[in-house]
C-alpha positions as CSV (number, residue, x, y, z in Angstrom):
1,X,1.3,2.7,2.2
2,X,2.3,-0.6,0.3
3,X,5.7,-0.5,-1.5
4,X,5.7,-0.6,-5.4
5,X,5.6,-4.4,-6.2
6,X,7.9,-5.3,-9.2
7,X,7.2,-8.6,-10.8
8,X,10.7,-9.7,-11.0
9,X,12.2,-11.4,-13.7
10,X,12.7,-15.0,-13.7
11,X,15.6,-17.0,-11.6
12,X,16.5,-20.0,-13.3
13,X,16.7,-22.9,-10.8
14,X,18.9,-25.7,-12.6
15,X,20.6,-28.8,-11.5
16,X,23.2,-26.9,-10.0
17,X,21.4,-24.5,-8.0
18,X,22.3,-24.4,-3.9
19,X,19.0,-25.4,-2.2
20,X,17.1,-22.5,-2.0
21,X,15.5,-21.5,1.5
22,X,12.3,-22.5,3.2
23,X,9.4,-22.1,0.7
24,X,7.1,-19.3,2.3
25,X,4.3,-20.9,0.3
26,X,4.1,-24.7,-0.9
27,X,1.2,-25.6,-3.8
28,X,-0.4,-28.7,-5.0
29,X,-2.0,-29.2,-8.2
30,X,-2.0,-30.9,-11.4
31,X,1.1,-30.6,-13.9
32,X,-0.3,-29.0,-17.0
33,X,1.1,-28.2,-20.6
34,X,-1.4,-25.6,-21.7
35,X,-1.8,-25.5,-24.9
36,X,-3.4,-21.6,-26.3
37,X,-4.9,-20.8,-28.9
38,X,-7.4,-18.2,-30.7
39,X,-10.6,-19.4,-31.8
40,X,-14.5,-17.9,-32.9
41,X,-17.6,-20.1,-30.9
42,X,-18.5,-21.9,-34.0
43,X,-15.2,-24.2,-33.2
44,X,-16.5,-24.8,-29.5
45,X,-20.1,-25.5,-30.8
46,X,-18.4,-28.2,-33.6
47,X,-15.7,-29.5,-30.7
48,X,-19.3,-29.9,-28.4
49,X,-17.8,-28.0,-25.4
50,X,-19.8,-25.7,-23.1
51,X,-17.2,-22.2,-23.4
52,X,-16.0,-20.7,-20.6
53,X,-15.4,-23.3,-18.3
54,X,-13.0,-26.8,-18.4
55,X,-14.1,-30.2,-20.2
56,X,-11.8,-33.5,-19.4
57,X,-11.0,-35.3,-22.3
58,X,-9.1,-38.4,-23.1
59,X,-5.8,-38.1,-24.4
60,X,-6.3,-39.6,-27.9
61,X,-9.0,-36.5,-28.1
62,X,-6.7,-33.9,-26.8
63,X,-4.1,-35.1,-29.8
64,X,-7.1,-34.7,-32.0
65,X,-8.3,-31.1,-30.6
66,X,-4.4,-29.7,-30.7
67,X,-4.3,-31.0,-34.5
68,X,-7.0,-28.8,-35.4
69,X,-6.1,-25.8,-33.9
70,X,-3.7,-23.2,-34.4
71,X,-1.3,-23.1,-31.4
72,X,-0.1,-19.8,-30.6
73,X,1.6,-20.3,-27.5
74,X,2.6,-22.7,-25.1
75,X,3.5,-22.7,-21.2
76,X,4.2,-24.8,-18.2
77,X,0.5,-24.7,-16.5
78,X,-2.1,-25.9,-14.3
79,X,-3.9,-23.9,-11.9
80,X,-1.9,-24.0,-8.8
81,X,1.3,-24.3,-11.1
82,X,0.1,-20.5,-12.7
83,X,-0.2,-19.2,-8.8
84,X,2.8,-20.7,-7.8
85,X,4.7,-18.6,-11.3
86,X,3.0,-15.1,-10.1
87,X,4.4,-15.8,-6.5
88,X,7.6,-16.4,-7.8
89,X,8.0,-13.5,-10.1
90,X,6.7,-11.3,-7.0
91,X,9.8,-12.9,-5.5
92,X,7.8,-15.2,-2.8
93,X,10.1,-18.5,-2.6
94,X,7.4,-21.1,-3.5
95,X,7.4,-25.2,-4.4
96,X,5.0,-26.5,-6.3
97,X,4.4,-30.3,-6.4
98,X,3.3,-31.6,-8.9
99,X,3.7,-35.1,-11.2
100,X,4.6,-35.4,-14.9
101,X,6.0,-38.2,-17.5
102,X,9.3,-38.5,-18.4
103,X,8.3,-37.4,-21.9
104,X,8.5,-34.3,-24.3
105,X,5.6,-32.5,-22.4
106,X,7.2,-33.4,-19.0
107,X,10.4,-32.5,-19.8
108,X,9.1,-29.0,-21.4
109,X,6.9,-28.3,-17.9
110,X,9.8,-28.9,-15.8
111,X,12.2,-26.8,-17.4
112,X,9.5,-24.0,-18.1
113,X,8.4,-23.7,-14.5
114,X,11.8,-24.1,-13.1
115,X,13.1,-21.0,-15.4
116,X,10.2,-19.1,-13.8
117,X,11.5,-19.1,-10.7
118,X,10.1,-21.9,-8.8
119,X,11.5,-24.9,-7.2
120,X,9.5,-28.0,-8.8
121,X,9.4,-31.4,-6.7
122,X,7.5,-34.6,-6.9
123,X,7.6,-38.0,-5.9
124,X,10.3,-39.8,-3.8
125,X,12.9,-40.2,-3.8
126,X,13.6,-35.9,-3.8
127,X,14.6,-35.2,-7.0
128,X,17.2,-32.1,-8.1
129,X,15.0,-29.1,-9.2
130,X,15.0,-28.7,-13.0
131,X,14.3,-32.2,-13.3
132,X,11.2,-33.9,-14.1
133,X,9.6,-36.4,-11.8
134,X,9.2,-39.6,-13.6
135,X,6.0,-41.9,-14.1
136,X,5.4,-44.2,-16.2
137,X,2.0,-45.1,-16.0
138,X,0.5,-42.0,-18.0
139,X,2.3,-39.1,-20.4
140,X,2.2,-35.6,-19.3
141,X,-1.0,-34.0,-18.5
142,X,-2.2,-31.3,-21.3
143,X,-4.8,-28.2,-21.5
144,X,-5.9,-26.7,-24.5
145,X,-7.0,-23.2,-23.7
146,X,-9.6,-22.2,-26.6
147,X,-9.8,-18.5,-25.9
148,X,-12.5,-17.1,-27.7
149,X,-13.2,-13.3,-28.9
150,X,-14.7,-12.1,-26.2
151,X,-11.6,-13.4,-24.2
152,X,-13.5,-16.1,-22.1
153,X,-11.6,-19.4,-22.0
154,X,-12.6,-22.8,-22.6
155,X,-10.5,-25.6,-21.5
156,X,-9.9,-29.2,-22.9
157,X,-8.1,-31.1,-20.2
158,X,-6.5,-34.4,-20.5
159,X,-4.9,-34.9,-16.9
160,X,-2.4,-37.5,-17.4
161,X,-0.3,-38.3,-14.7
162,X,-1.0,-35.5,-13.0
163,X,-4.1,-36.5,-12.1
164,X,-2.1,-39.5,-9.9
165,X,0.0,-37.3,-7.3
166,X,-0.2,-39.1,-4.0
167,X,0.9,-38.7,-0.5
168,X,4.3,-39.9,-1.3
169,X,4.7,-36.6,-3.0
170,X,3.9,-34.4,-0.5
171,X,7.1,-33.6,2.1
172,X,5.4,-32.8,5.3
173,X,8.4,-31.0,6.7
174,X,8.4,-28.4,3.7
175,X,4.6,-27.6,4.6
176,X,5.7,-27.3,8.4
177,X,8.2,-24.9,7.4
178,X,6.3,-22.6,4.7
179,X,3.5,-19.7,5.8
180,X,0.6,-21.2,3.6
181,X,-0.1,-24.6,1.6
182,X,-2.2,-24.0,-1.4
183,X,-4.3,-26.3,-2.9
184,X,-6.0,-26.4,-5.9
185,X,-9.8,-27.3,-6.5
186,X,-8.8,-29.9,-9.2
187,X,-7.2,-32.1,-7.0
188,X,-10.4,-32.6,-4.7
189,X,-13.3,-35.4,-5.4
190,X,-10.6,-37.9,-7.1
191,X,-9.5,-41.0,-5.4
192,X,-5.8,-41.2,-7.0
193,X,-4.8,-37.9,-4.9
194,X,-7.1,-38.3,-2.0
195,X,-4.2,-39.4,0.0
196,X,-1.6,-36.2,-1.4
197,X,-4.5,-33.9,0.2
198,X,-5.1,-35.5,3.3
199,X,-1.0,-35.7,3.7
200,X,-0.7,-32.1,3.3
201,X,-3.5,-30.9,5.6
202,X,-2.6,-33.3,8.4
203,X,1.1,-31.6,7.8
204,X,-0.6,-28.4,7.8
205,X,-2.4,-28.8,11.0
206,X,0.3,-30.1,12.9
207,X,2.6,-27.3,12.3
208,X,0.0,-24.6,12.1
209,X,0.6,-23.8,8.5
210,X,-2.5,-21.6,6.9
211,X,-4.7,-23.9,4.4
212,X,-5.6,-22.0,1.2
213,X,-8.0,-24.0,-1.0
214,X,-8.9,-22.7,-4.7
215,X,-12.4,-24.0,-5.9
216,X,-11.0,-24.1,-9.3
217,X,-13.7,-24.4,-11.9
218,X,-17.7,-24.3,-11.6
219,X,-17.8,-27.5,-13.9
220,X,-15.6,-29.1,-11.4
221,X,-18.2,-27.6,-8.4
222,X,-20.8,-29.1,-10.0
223,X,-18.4,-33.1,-9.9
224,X,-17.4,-32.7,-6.9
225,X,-18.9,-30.2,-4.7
226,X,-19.3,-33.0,-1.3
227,X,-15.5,-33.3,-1.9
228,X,-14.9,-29.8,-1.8
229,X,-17.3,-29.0,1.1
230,X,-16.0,-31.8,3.3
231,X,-12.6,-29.7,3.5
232,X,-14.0,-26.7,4.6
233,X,-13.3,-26.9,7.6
234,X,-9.6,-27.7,7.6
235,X,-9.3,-24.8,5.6
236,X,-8.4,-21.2,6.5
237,X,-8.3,-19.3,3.2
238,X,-11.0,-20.1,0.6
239,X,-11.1,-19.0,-3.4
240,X,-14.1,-19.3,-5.8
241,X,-15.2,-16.9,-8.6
242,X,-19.0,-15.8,-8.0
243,X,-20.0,-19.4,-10.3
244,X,-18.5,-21.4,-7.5
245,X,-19.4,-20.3,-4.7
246,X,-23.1,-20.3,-5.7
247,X,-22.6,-24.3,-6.6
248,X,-20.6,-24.8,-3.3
249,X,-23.5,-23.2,-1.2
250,X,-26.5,-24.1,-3.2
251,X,-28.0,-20.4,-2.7
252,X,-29.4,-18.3,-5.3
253,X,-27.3,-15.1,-4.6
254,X,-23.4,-14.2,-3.5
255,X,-24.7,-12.8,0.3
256,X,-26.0,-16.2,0.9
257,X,-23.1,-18.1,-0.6
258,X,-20.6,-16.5,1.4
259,X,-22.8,-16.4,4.6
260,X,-22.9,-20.1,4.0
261,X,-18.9,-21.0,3.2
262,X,-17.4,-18.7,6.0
263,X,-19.8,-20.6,8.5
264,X,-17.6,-23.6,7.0
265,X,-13.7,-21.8,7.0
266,X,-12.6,-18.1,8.6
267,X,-12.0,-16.6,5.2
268,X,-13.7,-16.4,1.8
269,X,-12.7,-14.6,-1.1
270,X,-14.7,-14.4,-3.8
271,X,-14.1,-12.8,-7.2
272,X,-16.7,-10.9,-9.0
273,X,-15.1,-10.6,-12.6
274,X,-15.4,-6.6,-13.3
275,X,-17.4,-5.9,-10.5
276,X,-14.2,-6.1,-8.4
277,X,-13.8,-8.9,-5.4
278,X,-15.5,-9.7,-2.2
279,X,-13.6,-10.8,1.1
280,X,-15.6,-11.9,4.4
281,X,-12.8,-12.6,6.8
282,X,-13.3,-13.0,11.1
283,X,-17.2,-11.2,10.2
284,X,-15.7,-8.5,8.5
285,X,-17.0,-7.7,4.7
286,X,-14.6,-5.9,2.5
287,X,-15.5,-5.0,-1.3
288,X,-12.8,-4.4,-3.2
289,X,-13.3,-3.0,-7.4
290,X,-11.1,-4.0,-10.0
291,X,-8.7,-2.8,-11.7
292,X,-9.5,-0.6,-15.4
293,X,-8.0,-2.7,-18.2
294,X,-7.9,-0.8,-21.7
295,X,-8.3,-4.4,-23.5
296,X,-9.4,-7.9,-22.3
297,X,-7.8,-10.3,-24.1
298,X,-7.4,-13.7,-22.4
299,X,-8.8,-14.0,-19.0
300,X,-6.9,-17.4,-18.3
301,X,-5.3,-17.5,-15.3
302,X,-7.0,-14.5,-13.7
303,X,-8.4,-15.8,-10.6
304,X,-4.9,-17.6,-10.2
305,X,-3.2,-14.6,-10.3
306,X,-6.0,-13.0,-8.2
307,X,-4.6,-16.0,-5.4
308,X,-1.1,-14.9,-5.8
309,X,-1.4,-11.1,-4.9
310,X,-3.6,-11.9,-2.3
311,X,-1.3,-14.6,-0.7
312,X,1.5,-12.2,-1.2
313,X,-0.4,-9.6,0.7
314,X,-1.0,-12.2,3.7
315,X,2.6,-13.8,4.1
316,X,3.4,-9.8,4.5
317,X,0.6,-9.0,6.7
318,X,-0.8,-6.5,4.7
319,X,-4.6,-6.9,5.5
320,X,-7.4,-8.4,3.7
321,X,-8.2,-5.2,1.7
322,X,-4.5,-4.7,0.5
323,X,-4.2,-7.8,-0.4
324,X,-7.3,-8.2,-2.3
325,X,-6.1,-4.9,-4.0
326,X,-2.9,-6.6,-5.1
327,X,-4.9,-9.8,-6.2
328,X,-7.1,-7.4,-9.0
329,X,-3.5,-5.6,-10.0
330,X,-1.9,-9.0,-10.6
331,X,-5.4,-10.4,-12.7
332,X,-5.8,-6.8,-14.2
333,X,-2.3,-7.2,-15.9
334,X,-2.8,-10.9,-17.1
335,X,-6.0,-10.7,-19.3
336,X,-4.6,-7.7,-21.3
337,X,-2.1,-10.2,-22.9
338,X,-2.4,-14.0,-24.0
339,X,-1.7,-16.6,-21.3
340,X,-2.0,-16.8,-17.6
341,X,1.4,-15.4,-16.5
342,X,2.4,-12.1,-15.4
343,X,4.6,-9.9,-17.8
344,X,8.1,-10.1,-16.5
345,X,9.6,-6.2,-15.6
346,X,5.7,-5.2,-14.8
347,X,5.9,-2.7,-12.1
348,X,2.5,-2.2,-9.8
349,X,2.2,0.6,-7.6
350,X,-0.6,0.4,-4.7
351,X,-1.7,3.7,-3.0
């Protein structure tokens, strides 16, 4: 039986803070402001963005999207960045690197991700956690979250500097020391972080340190699927939502796709939206449904929560099944509210 998991509330990590110890899990990804708000279609047909998955924009357009919007919320984000906040609230000790501008937006991620419980570092040299890494070649990276009424989100992405982390930024001896090194879709396909992803795999590999990759976004499949595929094989755990994996194997039907991307890494995990999730791991397929919801209401962040409980599961050797049952109770409670964190005090109970 698997203990009740309480989502722990929030450890704030300032400049003061004693080092913490090792990380048990270490992601990469882009440092995003997301930006939420509530909006009908007609506003994505007149902004000319295809809902439910993410656009890049410039920056001068993401000013001009945010001033015609009502903002209802804001958060530290990015995809890794939202895994690395459920891991920490499930009280996993997790880094996430990540690069931001010393300006407002910076400033605001760093505290906000830091007061959730994990340790933040980028670029060299180490920097105290609660403080922002500083660039100044590009302002924070931003990501309006358009979440329509039928909960789907659509994102407007201006990556900033966070679309430049390198592998300056990555600390080699922090991966060696951590169980898994996550790594998030986005980052694959663009030359400016090439070298942060090659850094951390060759850190992974040398110290046997399990690879988790997330596909991310089907948009971003459809960019950059060579990129993606061409890591396959250093990787151990692999992500996508049904979407993504069809674009990453090119087959017309799930049972293909996955036949196709666990001939390329050991594990796949593929979610299925309310038909539940799908996990081929070592030959072994396990179908696991999701969790009942009374009310969708924002389903950002659900397959990055999804990541979290199953990671959690792993790192505690709780099997593939168990682990994909805590992934669907983490994503279960995140669309019933807006954002893509968990509710802090939220107690799950596994049978």
């Amino acid at each position: 039986m698997i203990p009740t998991l309480a989502i722990l509330p929030a450890t704030v990590v300032g400049v003061n803070t004693p080092p913490r110890t090792p990380s048990r899990i270490v992601a990469l990804g882009h440092a995003i402001v997301d930006v939420l708000a509530f909006c009908d279609d007609s506003v994505l047909d007149a902004l000319g963005v295809a809902k439910s998955t993410m656009t890049l924009v410039e920056p001068s357009r993401a000013s001009d999207v945010r001033s015609s919007i009502a903002v209802s919320a804001m958060s530290s984000g990015g995809s890794a960045a939202n895994t690395a906040v459920s891991l920490a609230v499930l009280g996993v000790p997790t880094t996430f690197v990540g690069r931001v501008a010393d300006d407002e937006l910076g400033r605001f991620f760093a505290s906000d991700i830091t007061s959730s419980g994990v340790r933040f570092a980028a670029g060299r040299p180490r920097l105290t956690a609660g403080t922002a890494p500083i660039s100044s070649t590009s302002g924070t990276g931003s990501a309006i979250v358009l979440v329509s009424p039928d909960a789907e989100r659509t994102m407007c992405t201006s990556l900033g500097v966070g679309g430049t982390l390198s592998a300056a930024d990555v600390d080699a001896a922090e991966i060696a020391a951590a169980d898994v090194v996550y790594i998030e879709g986005y980052l694959c396909g663009k030359p400016e972080t090439e070298s942060a992803i090659t850094a951390a795999l060759e850190a992974a590999a040398k110290a046997s340190t399990t690879v988790a990759l997330s596909a991310s976004d089907p948009f971003w499949v459809q960019l950059h699927g060579d990129a993606i595929r061409g890591l396959l094989g250093s990787v151990d755990v692999l992500f996508a939502n049904e979407a993504e994996a069809l674009g990453l194997s090119g087959a017309d039907d799930t049972g293909n796709a996955v036949k196709f991307l666990t001939e390329k890494c050991r594990t796949v995990v593929v979610t299925l939206g309310a038909a539940g999730s799908l996990v081929v791991s070592n030959g072994e397929r396990i179908s696991v449904p999701a969790d009942k919801v009374d009310s969708v209401v924002d389903t950002t962040g659900a397959g990055d929560s999804f990541a979290a409980g199953y990671l959690y599961g792993i790192i505690n050797s709780l099997g593939e099944r168990r682990s994909a049952e805590i992934g669907s109770r983490l994503a279960a409670e995140v669309i019933t509210h807006l954002g893509a964190r968990p509710t802090p005090g939220k107690v799950f109970k596994i049978d």
